[in-house]
N, C-alpha and C positions, 0 to 999 in steps of 0.2 A: 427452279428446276429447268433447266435444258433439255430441250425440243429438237430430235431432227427437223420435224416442219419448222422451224423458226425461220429460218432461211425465206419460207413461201410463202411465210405470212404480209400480205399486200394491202393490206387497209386497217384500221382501227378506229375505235370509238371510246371516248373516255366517260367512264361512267360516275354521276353526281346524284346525292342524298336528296330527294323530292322537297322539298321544301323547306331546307334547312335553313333559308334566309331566312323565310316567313316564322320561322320561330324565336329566330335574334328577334326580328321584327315585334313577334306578337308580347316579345317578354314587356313591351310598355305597358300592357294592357295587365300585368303583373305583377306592378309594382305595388300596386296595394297590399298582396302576397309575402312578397319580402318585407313590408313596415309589417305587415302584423307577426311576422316571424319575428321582428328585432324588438318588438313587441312584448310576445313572451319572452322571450329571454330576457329581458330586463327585469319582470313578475319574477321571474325564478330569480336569480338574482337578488335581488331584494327579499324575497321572501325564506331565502337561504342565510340570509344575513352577513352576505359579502356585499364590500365594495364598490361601488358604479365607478370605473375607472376615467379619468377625465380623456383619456382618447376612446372613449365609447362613441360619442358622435361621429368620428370618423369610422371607429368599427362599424357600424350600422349600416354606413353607406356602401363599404367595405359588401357588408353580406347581403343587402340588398342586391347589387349588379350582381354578385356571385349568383342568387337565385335566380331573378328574372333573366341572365343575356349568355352568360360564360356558361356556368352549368350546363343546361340544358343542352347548349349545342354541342357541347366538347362530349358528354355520354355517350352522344351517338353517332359523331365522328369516330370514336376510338372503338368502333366496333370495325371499320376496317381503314384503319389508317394509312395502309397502305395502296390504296386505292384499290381501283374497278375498272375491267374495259372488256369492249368485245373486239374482235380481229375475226376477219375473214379472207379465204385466199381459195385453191382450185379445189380443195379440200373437201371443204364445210366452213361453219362457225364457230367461234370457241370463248366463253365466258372465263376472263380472269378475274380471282379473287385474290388480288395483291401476288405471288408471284406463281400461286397454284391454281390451277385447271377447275375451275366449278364444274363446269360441263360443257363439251365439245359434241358436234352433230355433224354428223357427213352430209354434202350436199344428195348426196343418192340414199333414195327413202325417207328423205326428211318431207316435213310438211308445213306448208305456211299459212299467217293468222293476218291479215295487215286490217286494221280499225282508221277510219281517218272521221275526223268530228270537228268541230269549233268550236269551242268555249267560250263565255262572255269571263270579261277580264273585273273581278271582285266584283261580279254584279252588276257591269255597266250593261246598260241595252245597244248603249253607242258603239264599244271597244268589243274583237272578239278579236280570239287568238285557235290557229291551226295546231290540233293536235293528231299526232300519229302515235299508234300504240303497232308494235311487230312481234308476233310466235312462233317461234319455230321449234317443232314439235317433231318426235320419230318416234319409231312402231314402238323402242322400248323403254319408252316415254318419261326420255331426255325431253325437258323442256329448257327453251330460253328469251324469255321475253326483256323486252325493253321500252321505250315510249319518253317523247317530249311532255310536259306538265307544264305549261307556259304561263298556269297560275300558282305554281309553288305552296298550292296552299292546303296540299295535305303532307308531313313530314312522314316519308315511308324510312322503314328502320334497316334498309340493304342499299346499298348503291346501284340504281337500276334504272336513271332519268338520264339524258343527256340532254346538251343546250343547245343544241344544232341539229334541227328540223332535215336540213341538206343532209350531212351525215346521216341520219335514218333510211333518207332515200336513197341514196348511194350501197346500203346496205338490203332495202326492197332490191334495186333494181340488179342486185346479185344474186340474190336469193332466186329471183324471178327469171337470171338468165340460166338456171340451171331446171325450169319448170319442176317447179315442184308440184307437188298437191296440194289442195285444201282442208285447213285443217280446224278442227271445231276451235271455240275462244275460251280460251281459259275461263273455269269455276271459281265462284267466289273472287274474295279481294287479293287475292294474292299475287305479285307480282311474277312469282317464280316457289316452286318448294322450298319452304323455309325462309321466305320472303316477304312478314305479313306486310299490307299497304293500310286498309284504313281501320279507325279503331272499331272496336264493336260498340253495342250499346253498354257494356258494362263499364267501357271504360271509360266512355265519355260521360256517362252517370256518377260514376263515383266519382271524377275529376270536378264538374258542375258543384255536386253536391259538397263535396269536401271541400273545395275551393272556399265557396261558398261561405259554409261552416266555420271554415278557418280563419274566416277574417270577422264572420260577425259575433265571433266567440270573445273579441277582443272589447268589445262594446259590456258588456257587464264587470270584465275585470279591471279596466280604468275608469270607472263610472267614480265619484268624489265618493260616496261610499262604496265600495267593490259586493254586487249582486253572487255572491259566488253556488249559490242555491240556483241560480240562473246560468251560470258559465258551467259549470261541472257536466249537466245532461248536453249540452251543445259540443262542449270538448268531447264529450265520449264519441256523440255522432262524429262529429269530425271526426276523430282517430278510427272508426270503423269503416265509412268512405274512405277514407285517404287509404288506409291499409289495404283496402279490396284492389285499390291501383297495383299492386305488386303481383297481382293474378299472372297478369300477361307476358312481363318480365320473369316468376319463376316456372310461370309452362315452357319459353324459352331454355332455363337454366336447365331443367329435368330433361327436353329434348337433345340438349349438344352434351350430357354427363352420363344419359344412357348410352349415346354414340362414342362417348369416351372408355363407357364401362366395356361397351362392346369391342373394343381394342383389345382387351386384358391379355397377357398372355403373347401378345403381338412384337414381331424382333424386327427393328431396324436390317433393312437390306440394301444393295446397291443394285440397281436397273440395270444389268451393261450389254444386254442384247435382246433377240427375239429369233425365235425359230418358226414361222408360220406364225401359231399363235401360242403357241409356249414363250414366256417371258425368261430370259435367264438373268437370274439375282446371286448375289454373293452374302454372303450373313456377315454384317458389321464386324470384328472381332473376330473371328474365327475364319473366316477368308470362303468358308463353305460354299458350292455352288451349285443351287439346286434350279429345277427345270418346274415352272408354274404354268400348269395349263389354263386358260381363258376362255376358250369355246365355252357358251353358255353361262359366261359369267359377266355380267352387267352393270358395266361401271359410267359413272357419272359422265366419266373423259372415254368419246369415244373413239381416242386416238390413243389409248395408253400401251397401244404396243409400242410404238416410237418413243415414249418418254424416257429420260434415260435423268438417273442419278437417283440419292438417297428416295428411301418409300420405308412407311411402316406395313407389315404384311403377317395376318393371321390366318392360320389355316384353319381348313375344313375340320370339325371334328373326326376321329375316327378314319386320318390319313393313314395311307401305310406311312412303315417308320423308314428311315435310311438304314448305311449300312452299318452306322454308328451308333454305341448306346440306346438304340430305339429313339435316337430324337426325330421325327418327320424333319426337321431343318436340315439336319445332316443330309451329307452328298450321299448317291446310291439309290435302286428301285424305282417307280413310276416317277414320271411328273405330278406334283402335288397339286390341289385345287384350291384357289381360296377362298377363304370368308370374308374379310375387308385386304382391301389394298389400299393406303393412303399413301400422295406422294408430299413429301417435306413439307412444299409449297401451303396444299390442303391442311397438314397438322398445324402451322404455324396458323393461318387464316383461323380454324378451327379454335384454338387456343387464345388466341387475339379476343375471338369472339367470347366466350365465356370467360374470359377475365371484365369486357365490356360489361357483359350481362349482371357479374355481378358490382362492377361496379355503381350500374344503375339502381340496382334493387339497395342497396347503400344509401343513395342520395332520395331516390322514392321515400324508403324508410325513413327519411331523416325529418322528417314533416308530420307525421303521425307518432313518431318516434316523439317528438317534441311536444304534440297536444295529448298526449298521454301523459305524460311529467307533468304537465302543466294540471292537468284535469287533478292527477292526484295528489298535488302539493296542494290547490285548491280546497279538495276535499278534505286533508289532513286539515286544514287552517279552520275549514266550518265544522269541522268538529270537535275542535277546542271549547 
């Protein structure tokens, strides 16, 4: 979407997924994971009484790295593939989420957060590394944080690290030339709203445990007799660990599908002016052009008087109507108020995101999904 600020915007910052090496990285330590997966699937197989095909050796290896390396990173890359930056100019700051507007803050009334720490690097007593964490915070609490992670070693699920310490400061000492206030530190793990950073305990309990489970399930079913009185109660565990992983990915889903449901009803418009603070929009199709008033209405961008091109827009309940058919869209009567404004940019980002979401809850499933089959073919067999 097209910005008249575009022109002033004078610096940027390119934003990267926290820890997404350490996760290529950590897949070695998961490779036992992927053999016990290729694992069962070979039991089922067999105990289906199909085929072991002679390119299975290579399949295996095949779905091994798929598990442990590609997987994993590629999930949660494709949550915004289009990248992440912040920009700042005489303005304010302004967070992009690939080519739409997260959230923008005026330098006047904002407030700032700056953390500066050192971390010891995986543990050494010897090695430490400089981190900066930056908030910038306003009264109607737009937030936008950001922060170097020089140990990469927690994987946050939004784009919101950069690699360049300098670049941060260069961003402090703008921030700082416009004396802002001080502003309290961000609650809890969250990077930014809707931006969770470290896991909870449930999730690193069921991942432990399930993990866990998953591999030492495989120990009774290739035994030279197969214990399957002993693998069945272990599969089950497993598959109830593993499945509790899906917690956190479908609170995700439910949060971006109520924001979607909250759309309903909502008509593509064209941004092509501003009066004060009346927005003037045209209606897709119909060419309609009504007058949106804004005072008092609190959007993420807090530059969206100047944004200019396609936006999806829902109105207030209970607007008066125009002069036509009683639609509120139609031209005629008051300036209307809205309910959501989204512009192009934001829906595509939005959309992106929950097609991510589920495509992760897919692949989570797909491991629980697995020791469930398995548990019950199991169970079918011992009780023959």
């Amino acid at each position: 979407m097209n910005a008249n600020a575009g022109s002033r915007e004078e610096q940027m910052i390119e934003l990267h997924f926290s820890g997404l090496g350490f996760t290529v990285i950590s897949g070695f330590y998961f490779l036992i994971v992927g053999v016990a997966a290729t694992t069962y699937l070979q039991y089922l197989l067999v105990e289906l009484g199909l085929e072991i095909p002679p390119s299975w050796e290579i399949g295996k290896n095949v779905i091994v790295v798929l598990v442990c390396f590609v997987v994993p990173a590629l999930a949660i890359w494709l949550r915004q593939p289009r990248g992440a930056r912040i920009t700042w100019d005489e303005w304010g700051v302004t967070e992009w989420d690939g080519r739409g507007v997260r959230t923008a803050i005026a330098w006047q009334g904002a407030r700032l957060f700056v953390k500066r720490t050192t971390q010891r690097m995986y543990s050494s007593k010897y090695t430490a590394a400089p981190m900066l964490l930056v908030q910038i915070t306003d009264g109607d609490g737009r937030r936008i944080m950001v922060g170097n992670n020089p140990r990469s070693g927690r994987l946050c699920r939004r784009r919101g690290e950069v690699s360049s310490r300098q670049a941060l400061e260069e961003l402090v000492s703008a921030a700082e030339s416009h004396e802002l206030g001080a502003a309290e530190p961000a609650s809890g793990n969250e990077l930014s709203p809707g931006r969770p950073g470290r896991r909870g305990p449930l999730s690193w309990g069921a991942a432990a445990v399930g993990y866990t489970l998953f591999v030492y399930s495989t120990a009774p079913l290739t035994a030279s007799t197969p214990q399957l009185d002993q693998a069945v109660p272990l599969l089950l565990a497993a598959t109830l660990a593993l499945f509790l992983r899906l917690v956190r990915p479908a609170r995700e889903l439910v949060a971006v599908a109520m924001r979607s449901r909250a759309l309903a009803g909502a008509r593509w418009v064209e941004i092509v002016g501003n009066i004060g603070t009346q927005l003037l929009v045209k209606e897709r199709g119909s060419g309609e052009e009504l007058e949106v008033e804004t005072e008092g209405f609190v959007h993420p961008d807090g530059r969206i008087l100047e944004r200019r091109g396609p936006a999806l827009l829902r109105l207030r309940p209970g607007e008066a109507t125009g002069g036509k058919a009683g639609d509120p869209y139609r031209s005629g009567g008051a300036p209307r108020r809205p309910a959501i404004l989204e512009t192009d940019g934001v829906v595509e980002a939005r959309r992106t995101l929950q097609r991510a979401i589920v495509l992760e809850l897919l692949l989570r499933g797909s491991l629980p999904t697995l020791t469930l089959v398995t548990a019950l073919t199991a169970y079918a067999e011992m009780m023959k």
